[in-house]
C-alpha positions in Angstrom: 40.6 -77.4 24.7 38.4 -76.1 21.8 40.3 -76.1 18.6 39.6 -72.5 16.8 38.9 -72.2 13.0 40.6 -69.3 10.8 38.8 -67.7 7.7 34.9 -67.5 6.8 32.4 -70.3 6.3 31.4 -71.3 2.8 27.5 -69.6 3.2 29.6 -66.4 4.8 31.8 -66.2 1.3 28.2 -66.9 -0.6 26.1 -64.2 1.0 28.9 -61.4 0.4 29.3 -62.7 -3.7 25.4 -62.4 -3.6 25.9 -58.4 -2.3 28.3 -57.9 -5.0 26.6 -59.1 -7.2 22.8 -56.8 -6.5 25.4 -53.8 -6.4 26.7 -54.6 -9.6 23.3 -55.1 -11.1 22.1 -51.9 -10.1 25.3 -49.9 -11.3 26.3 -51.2 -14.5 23.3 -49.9 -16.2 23.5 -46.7 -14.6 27.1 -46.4 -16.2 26.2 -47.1 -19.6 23.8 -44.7 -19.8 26.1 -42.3 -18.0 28.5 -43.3 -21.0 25.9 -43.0 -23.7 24.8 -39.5 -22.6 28.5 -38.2 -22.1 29.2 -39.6 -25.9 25.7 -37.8 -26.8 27.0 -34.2 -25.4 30.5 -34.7 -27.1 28.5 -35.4 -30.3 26.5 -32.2 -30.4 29.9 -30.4 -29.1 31.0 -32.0 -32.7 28.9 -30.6 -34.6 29.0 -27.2 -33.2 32.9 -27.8 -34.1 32.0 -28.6 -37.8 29.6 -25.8 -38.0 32.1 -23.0 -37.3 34.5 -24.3 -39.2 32.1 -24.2 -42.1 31.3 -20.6 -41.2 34.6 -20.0 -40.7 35.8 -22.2 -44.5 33.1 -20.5 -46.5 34.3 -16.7 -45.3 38.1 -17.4 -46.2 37.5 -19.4 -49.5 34.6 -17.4 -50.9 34.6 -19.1 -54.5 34.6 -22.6 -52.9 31.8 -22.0 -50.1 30.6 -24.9 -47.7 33.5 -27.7 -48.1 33.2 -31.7 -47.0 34.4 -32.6 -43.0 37.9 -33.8 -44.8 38.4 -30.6 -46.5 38.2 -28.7 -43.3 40.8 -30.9 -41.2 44.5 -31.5 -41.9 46.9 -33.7 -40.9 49.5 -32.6 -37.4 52.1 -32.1 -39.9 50.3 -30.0 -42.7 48.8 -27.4 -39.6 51.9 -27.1 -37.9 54.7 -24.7 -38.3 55.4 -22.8 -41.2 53.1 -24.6 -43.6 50.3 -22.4 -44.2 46.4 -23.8 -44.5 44.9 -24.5 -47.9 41.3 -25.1 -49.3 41.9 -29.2 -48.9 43.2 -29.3 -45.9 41.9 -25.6 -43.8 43.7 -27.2 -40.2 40.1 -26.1 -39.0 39.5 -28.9 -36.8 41.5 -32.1 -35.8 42.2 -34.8 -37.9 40.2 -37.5 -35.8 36.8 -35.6 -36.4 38.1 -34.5 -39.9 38.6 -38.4 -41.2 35.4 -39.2 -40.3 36.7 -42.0 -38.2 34.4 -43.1 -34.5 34.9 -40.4 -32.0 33.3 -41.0 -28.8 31.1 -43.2 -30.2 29.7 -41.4 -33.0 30.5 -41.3 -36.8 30.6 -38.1 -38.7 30.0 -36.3 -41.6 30.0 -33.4 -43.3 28.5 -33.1 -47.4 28.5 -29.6 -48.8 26.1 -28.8 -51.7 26.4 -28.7 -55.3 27.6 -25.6 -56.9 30.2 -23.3 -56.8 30.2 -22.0 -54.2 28.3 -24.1 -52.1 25.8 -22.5 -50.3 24.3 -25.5 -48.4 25.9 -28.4 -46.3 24.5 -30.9 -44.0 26.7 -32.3 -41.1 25.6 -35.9 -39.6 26.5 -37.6 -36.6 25.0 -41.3 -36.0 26.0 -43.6 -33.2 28.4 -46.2 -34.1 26.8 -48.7 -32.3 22.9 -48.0 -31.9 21.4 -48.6 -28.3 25.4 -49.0 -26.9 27.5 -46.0 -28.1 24.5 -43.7 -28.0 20.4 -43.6 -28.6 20.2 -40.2 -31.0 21.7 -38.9 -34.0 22.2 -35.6 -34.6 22.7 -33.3 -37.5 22.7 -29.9 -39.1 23.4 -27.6 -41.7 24.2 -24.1 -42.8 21.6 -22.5 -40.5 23.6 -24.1 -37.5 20.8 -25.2 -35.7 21.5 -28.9 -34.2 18.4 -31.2 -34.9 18.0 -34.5 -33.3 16.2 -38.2 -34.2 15.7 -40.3 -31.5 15.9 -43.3 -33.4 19.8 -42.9 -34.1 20.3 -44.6 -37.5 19.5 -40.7 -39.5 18.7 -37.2 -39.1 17.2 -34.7 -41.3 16.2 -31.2 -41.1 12.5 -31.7 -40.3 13.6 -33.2 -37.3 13.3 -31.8 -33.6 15.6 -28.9 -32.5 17.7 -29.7 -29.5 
């Protein structure tokens, strides 16, 4: 009588790494650059963020106008409860786009102009990590129109309109 074997043959176990392995090199790309575009969309959903709240700033604090991203965010325990909003911190937006800290990838910024009251401001938003965290910055400024550069390391506003 014929002895059986239990389990799978070493050239059985090879051929289904190999399968894993061709899945795996067709997916992981496509979920980076699912990743970079979703980090992309939240950017520009960050800047339109930033560029209420600077609509928003300038028509309460008339005398000051435009303000920088800092001005315009607050920390939980300043914008909660009684404590009412000031001109330094407005408890416009949250504090982890306000501290210009790495959200979803991209860094931010937000300069107003000189004067008082400011009349101009430029808001930024640049990959953290060019090529992994996303491909485009993205900016804009007081006329709220969101401009891109496909190279992701700046942005201006004589680049393209989104």
């Amino acid at each position: 009588m014929r002895k059986l074997q239990k389990g799978f043959s070493l050239i059985e176990l090879l051929i289904v790494v190999a399968i894993i392995l061709i899945i795996a090199a067709i997916a992981i790309p496509n979920l980076l650059r699912s990743r970079m575009a979703a980090n992309e969309a939240s950017a520009v959903g960050s800047l339109r963020t930033i560029n209420t709240a600077e609509v928003t700033f300038s028509t309460t604090y008339p005398t000051i106008g435009f303000t920088n991203l800092a001005n315009l965010g607050g920390a939980a325990s300043s914008c909660a409860g009684s404590t009412f909003a000031s001109s330094t911190a407005a408890c416009l937006i949250d504090d982890v786009l306000a501290t210009a800290a790495v959200k979803s990838g991209y860094n931010f910024s937000a300069t107003a102009g000189s004067g008082a009251p400011a009349v101009t401001y430029i808001s930024l938003g640049v990959p953290s990590v060019n090529g992994q965290s996303g491909q485009r910055a993205f900016c804009s400024d007081q006329s709220g129109v969101i401009r891109f550069n496909a190279g992701g390391t700046a942005c201006t506003s004589t680049d393209s309109a989104l």
